[in-house]
N, C-alpha and C positions, 0 to 999 in steps of 0.2 A: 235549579230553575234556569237553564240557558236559555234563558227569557225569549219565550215567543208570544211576544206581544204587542197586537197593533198599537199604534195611536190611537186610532179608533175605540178600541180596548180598553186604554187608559184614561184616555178621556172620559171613557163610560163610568169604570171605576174609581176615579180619583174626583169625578165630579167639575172637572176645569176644563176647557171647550177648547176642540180641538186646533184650533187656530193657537191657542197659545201656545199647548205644547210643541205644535211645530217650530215656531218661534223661539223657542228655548232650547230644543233639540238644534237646531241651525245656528245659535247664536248670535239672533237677531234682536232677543230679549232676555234681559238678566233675572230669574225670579227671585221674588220676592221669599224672605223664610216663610211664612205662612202657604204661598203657593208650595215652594218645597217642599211642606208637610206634607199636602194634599197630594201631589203628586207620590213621593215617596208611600203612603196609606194604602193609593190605587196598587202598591207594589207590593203591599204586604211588610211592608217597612215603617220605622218608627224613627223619625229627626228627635236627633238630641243633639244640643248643643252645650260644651262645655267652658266654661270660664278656666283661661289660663292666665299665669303670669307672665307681661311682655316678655320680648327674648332681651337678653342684655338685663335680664335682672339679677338678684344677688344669687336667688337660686333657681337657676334653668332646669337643674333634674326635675322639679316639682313639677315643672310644666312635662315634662315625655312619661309615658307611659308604656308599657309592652301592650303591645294589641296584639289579642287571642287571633289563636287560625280561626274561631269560627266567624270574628269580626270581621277578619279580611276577606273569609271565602262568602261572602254577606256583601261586604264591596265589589269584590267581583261581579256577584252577581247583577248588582245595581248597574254597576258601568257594562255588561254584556248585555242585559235589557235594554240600557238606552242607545247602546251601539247598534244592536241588532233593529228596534224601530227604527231607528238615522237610516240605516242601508234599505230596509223596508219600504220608508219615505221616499228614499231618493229612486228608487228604482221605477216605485211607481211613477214619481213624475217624468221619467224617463219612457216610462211607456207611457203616459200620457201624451210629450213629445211626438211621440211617431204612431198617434193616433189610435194605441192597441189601448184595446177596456178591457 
């Protein structure tokens, strides 16, 4: 999935309006876990969140875990979707800019 997908897209899919995403794509808004779901779902994705032991505890192994290649190649893909909308964004406002539709 070298995610080719608008905003637009995602917004439709994930049910959250595209002004936010832009805003969290940009870094203008932090989301919330429950928007993350939402957003990750539009992606075909599932948030888990795991309970660790502080670091600096008695036993730190328990908190690491090996993460499988399919997890990582899972992350990838997450972060090349939202890379690839960001450049998509941006370009368009770019041509926006200089008056091209």
């Amino acid at each position: 999935m070298e995610a080719g997908i608008s905003q637009r897209e995602l917004a439709r899919r994930s049910g959250m309006p595209g002004p936010v995403i832009s805003a969290i794509e940009n870094f203008h808004r932090q989301p919330s876990v429950p928007t993350m779901a939402k957003l990750l779902r539009g992606l075909d994705l599932e948030l888990r969140l795991e309970g660790v032991p502080p670091s600096g505890s008695e036993r730190p192994a328990t908190a690491l875990r090996r993460v499988s290649r399919a997890e990582r190649q899972r992350a990838h893909e997450v972060y090349s979707a939202l890379d690839l909308a960001n450049r998509i964004s941006r370009a368009r406002r770019t041509e926006r800019g200089r008056g091209v539709r």
